[in-house]
N, C-alpha and C positions, 0 to 999 in steps of 0.2 A: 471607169478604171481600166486600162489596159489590162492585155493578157499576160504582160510579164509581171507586172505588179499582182495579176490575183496568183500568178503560182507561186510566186516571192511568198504570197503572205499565207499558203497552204505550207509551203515548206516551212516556216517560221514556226507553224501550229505544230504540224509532224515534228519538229525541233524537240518544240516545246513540251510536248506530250514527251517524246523517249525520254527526253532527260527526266520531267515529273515520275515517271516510271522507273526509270533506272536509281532516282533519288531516296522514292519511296523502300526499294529494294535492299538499298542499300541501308535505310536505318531500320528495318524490317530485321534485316541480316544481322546489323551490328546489336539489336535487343536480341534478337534469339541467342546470339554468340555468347552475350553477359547470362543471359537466364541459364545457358547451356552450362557456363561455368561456374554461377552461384551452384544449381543443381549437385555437378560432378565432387564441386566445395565439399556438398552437404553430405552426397552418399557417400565420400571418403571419409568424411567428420566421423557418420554412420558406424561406418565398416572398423573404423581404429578404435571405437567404444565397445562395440559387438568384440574384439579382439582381446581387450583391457577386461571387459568382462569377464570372456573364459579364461584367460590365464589366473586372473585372483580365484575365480570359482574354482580353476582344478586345483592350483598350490594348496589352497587354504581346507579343501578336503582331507588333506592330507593331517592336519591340525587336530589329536583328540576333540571332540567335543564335550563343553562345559555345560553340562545340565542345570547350573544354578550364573547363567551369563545375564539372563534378565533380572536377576537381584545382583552382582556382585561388579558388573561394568560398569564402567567409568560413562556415562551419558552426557557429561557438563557440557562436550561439546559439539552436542546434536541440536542444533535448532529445529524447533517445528513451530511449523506456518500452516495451520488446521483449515484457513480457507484455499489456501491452495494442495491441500496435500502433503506436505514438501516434508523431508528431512534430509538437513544439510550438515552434514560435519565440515569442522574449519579445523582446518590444518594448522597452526604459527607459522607465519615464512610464507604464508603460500599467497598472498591477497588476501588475506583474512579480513584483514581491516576496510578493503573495498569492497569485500562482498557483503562483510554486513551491511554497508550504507547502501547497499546496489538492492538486498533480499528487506532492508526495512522499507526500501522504497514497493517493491514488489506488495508487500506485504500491508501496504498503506495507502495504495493506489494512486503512486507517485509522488507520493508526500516526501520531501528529503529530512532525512535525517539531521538533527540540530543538537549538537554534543557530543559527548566519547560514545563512538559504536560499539566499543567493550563492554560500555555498560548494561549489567544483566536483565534490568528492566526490560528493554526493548525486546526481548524476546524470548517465548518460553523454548524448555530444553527437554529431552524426552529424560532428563534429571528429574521434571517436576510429576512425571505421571506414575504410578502405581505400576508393575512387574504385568499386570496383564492387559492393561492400557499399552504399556511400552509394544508389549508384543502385538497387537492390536493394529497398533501403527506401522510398525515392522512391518506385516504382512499386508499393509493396506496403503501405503502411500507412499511419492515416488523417493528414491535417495539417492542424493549426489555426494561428492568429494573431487578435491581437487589435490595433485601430489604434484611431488617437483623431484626433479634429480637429486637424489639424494647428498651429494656432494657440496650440489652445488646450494641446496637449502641447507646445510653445518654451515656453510663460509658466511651465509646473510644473516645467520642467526648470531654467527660468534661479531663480526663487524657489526653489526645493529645494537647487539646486547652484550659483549663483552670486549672487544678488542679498543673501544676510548674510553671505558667505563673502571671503577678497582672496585664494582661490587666483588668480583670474583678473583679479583688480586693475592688475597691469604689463603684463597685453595690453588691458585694455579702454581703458589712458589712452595708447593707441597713436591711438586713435579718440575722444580728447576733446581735440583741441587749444585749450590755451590755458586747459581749464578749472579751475577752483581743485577743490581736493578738494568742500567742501557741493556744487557745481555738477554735482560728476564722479557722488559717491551719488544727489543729484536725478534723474540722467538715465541713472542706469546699466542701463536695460533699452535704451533708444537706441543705447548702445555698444557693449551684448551686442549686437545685431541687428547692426550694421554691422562688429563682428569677425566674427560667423556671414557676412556677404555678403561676406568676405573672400578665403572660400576657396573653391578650385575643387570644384565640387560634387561631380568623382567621387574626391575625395580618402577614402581609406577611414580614414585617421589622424586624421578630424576626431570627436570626443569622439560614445560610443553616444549620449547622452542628447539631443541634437539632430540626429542623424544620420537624413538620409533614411530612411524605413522599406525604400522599394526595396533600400537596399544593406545595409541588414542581415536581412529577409525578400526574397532576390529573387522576381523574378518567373517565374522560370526553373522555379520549384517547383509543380507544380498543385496549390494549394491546395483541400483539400475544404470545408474552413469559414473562417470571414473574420469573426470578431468587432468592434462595435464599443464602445467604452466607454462611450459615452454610452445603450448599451440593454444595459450590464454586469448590471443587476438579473434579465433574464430569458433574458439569450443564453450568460451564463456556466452556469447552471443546465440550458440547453439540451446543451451541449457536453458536461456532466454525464451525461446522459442518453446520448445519444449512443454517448460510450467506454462504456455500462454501468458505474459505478462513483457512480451516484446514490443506490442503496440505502445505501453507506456514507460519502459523502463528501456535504459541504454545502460551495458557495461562501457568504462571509461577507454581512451585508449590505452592501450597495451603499450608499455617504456620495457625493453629488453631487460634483464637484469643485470643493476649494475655490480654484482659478484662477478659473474661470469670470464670478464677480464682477467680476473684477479685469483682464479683457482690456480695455475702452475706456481703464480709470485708466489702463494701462501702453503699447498701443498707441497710444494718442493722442499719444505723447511725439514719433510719428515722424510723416513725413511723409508724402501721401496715393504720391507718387514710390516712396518705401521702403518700404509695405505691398505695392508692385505689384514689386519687385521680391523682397521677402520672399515673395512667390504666387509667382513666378516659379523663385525656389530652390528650391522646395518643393510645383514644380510636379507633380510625377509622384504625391506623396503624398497631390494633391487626386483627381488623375485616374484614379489605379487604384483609391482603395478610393471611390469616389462622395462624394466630398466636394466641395461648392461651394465657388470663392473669389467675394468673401473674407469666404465665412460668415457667421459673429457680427461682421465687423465693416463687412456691406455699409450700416449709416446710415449711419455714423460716415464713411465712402468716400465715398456719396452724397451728405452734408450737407457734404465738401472739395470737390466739384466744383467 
C-alpha cells in the first residue's frame, strides 16, 4: 500500500470517528433536551396543583364548618376505587364520561369498559359506606377532581342538554314574556341563565350539570389534586401517574372544547347587569379553583361599559 493511500485511510477513520462522536452527541443532547422538558412539564404540572390546592384550602376555611357533613353530604358522586386508594369526584361537563371508562379501566387492570359508564354498578361511591367508614377514607386515601371554567362549562351543559332539547321549554318561557316561539329559540341561552338565576343557590335539587361545583365536590374534602380542563392534555396523564396505573391505562386525546368558540355568540345575548350577576351565582366556583371573573368574557364586559 502506498503512503498516500495509508494516510488517506487514517484520515477517513479520524473522519469517521468525529462524526460517530459528534452523532452520538448530538442524540445524547436531543434526549436529555426532551427528558429536560417532560421534567420542567412535570414540576410546572407540580407547582399549578400545589397552587389550586392552597387557594381552595385558604377560601374554603373561611366556610363555617358543618359538624354533621359526613352524614348529611351529597356522596353519589365520589367514586372509590379501594385497591388503589382513589376518591374521584365527577364533575357533569367536565370528561366525566371519559373518566369513568379511563378509572374502570384503572380499576380493572385494563379491562375496557363495555356499556353506559353512568351506570352505578360499575363502581362504588363513598354513598355506599357508613359516616365513619366515609371519614376513614377521607383521611386515608388519595382524592382527585377535575373543574372547568365556569362559564364556559353553563354553555356545554345548556348546548348538550337544553338548547336542541324542549325538556326544559315550559320553564324557560316562564322567563320569555310575551315572546313568540322564533323569538323564544333566538334567545333561548338568555332564558336558560335567568331560569338558572332563579333559584336559590344552596338549592341542592337544582340539575348536576349546572350545579355549583362546591355542592357537588365540597370543600369540606381536602382535596390532594385539583385538575383543570382546560390543561386536560397533560394533567389527566399526570393524575395517571400519580395513582400508578400509567404503565396500563392511557387518558384519550384531548379535543378543545367545542363551546369555547361559541361563548361571546351566546353570552352576548345577555346583559353586561346579568353576566355580573351570573359571576355572582357562581361566585365560589371562580374563587375556589382560581378562576377569574369574568374570564373569556372580560372584552366583551369591558367594551359594555
Amino acid at each position: 500500500m502506498s503512503l498516500f493511500r495509508f494516510k488517506y485511510c487514517i484520515f477517513l477513520l479520524v473522519i469517521s470517528g468525529c462524526v460517530a462522536v459528534w452523532f452520538s452527541h448530538v442524540l445524547i443532547s436531543d434526549r436529555y433536551s426532551r427528558r429536560k422538558g417532560k421534567y420542567m412539564m412535570i414540576s410546572l404540572c407540580v407547582q399549578r396543583l400545589a397552587e389550586r390546592r392552597y387557594i381552595l384550602r385558604h377560601q374554603c376555611a373561611k366556610k363555617p364548618p358543618d359538624p354533621n357533613f359526613l352524614q348529611n353530604a351529597d356522596f353519589t358522586r365520589f367514586i372509590v376505587i379501594e385497591d388503589l386508594k382513589l376518591v374521584f369526584c365527577f364533575i357533569p361537563k367536565i370528561s366525566c364520561t371519559t373518566w369513568k371508562r379511563v378509572l374502570y379501566e384503572a380499576k380493572n387492570n385494563g379491562t375496557k369498559l363495555r356499556g353506559n359508564p353512568h351506570d352505578k354498578k360499575h363502581f362504588s361511591r363513598l354513598d355506599d359506606y357508613l359516616p365513619a367508614e366515609r371519614r376513614a377514607i377521607l383521611d386515608t386515601y388519595f382524592k382527585a377532581m377535575f373543574v372547568r371554567e365556569p362559564f364556559a362549562r353553563l354553555l356545554s351543559a345548556f348546548k348538550n342538554k337544553v338548547e336542541t332539547r324542549t325538556l326544559f321549554d315550559a320553564r324557560l318561557q316562564t322567563f320569555a314574556t310575551n315572546a313568540t316561539s322564533k323569538e323564544m329559540e333566538k334567545e333561548k341561552f338568555l332564558h336558560f341563565v335567568r331560569y338558572i338565576l332563579s333559584f336559590n343557590h344552596s338549592l341542592l335539587t337544582m340539575n348536576q350539570h349546572w350545579r355549583s361545583y362546591e355542592q357537588i365536590c365540597p370543600c369540606e374534602v381536602d382535596y390532594d389534586f385539583i385538575g383543570h380542563f382546560e390543561n386536560l392534555g397533560e394533567e389527566a396523564p399526570h393524575l395517571l401517574r400519580t395513582i400508578g396505573v400509567d404503565h396500563y391505562v392511557t387518558f384519550p386525546d384531548y379535543h378543545p372544547s367545542r363551546s369555547k368558540p361559541y361563548l361571546l355568540e351566546y353570552f352576548s345575548q345577555l346583559s353586561k347587569e346579568e353576566i355580573f350577576k351570573l359571576g355572582k351565582f357562581y361566585e365560589l366556583d371562580f374563587k375556589l379553583f382560581g378562576y377569574d371573573f369574568p374570564g373569556p368574557l372580560k372584552e366583551f364586559v369591558a367594551k359594555n361599559d
